[in-house]
N, C-alpha and C positions, 0 to 999 in steps of 0.2 A: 123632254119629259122623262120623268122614273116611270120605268118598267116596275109594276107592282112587286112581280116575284123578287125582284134583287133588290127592291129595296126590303122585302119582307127578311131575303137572306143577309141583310147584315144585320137585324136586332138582334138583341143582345139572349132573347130567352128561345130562340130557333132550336139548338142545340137540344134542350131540355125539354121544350115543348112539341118537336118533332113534327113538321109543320110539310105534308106530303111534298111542298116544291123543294125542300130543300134535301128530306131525309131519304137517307136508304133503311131497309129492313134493321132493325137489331137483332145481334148477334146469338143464338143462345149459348151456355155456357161450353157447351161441347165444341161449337164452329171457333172458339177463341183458340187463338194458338197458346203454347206454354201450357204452364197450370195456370187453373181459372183460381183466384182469389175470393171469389164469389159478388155477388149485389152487394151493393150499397145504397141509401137512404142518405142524400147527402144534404146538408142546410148551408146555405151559404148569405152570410150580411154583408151589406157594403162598408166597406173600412176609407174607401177615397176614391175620390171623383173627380178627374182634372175638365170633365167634361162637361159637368154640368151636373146638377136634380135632374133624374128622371130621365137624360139624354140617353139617346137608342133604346128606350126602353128599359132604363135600368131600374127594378124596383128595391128599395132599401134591404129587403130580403126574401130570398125564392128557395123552393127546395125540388130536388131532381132525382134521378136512379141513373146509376153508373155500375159496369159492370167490370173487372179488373183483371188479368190475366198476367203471371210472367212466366218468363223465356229467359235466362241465368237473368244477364244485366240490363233485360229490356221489360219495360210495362208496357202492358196496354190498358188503354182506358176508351169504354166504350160507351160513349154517352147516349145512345140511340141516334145519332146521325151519320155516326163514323166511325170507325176506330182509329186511334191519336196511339202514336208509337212515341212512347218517353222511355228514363232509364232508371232504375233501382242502382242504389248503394251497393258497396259489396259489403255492407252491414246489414243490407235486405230492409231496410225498415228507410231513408232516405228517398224521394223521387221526385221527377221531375218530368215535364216536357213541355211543347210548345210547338204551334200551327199557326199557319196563316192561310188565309181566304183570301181572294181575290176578285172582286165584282165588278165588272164594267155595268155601271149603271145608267147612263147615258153615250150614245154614240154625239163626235164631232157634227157640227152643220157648221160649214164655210167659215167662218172667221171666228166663230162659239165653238172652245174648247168641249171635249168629251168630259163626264166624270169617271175616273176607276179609283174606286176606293178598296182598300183593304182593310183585314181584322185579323190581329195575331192573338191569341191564345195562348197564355202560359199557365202554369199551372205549377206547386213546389208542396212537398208535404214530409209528412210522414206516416208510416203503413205503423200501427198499432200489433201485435200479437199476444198472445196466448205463450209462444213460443219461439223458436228461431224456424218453425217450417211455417213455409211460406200459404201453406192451406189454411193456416191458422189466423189470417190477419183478422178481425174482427172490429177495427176500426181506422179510420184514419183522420189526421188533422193539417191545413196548409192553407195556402191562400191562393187564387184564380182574378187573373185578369183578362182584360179585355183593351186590348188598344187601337185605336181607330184611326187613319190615316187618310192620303190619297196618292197615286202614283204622279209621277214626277210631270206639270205639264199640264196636270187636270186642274178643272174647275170645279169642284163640288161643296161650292156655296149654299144653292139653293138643298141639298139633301142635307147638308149641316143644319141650318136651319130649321129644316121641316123635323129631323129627328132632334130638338131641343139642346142641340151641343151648342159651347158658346166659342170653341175653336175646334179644330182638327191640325195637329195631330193631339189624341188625347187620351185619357187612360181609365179604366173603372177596377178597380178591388175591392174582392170579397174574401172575407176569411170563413172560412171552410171546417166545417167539420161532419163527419160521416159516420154510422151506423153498418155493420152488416147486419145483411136481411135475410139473405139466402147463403 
């Protein structure tokens, strides 16, 4: 059987919707390391889905708050569940990063395989400005995926299934574009 919580933590709008089993506190802009970039108001559509309509939750378009911080060649992006350490151009305006999750969703019983599935997160853009300082971004545009997997050995048929994918391994893109807010 899925454990509710881990199946909750792999949809796909956790992250954004900050859902108490999954999330820690968000940051405010002073606990960010680096300069803080400020908020963002982000909109993101779907551009492709190897996964399916609608699989893990994916709705054709959602919007979120992100909070951006850099450190010379490093960003942070702080989506209210975590903070994601990626990297800025040494043209400051280029970024990039990418995470994975790892959920054991089901334990083995005697001859029925366990499921552990994972979700990598990538994420490519560009940081907008006003200027070349970096307090200045004011917007950004890129694309955000979602890819969804299982560790090597697993079973995770029925949670494919149940969350509407029509295989695993599989991929969801959104293209991306952001507002500063704060």
């Amino acid at each position: 059987m899925v454990h509710p919580t881990r199946w909750l933590c792999l949809g796909l709008l956790l992250p954004a919707l900050g859902l108490p089993a999954c999330q820690q506190k968000m940051l405010d802009d002073d606990g960010l390391p680096g300069t803080s970039l400020g908020t963002y108001q982000v909109h993101a559509t779907l551009t492709q889905s190897t996964c399916g309509p609608g699989a893990f939750g994916s709705p054709d378009t959602w919007d979120f708050e992100v909070k951006l911080a850099v450190d010379g060649s490093v960003l942070y992006w702080n989506n209210g569940s975590e903070l994601v350490e990626g990297s800025v151009g040494s043209d400051g305006a280029a970024f990039s990063f990418s995470d994975q999750l790892t959920i054991p969703v089901s334990d083995a019983k005697g001859a029925q395989p366990g499921c552990v599935m994972f979700r990598k997160d990538a994420a490519s853009g560009t940081l907008n400005s006003k200027s070349d300082t970096p307090a200045e971004v004011t917007a950004f545009t890129g694309a955000l995926s979602y890819g969804y997997g299982q560790q090597d050995g697993s079973d995770c048929s029925t949670v494919v299934q149940q969350a509407g994918a029509a295989t695993i391994p599989c991929t969801i893109s959104y293209g991306l574009t952001a507002t500063r807010t704060q």
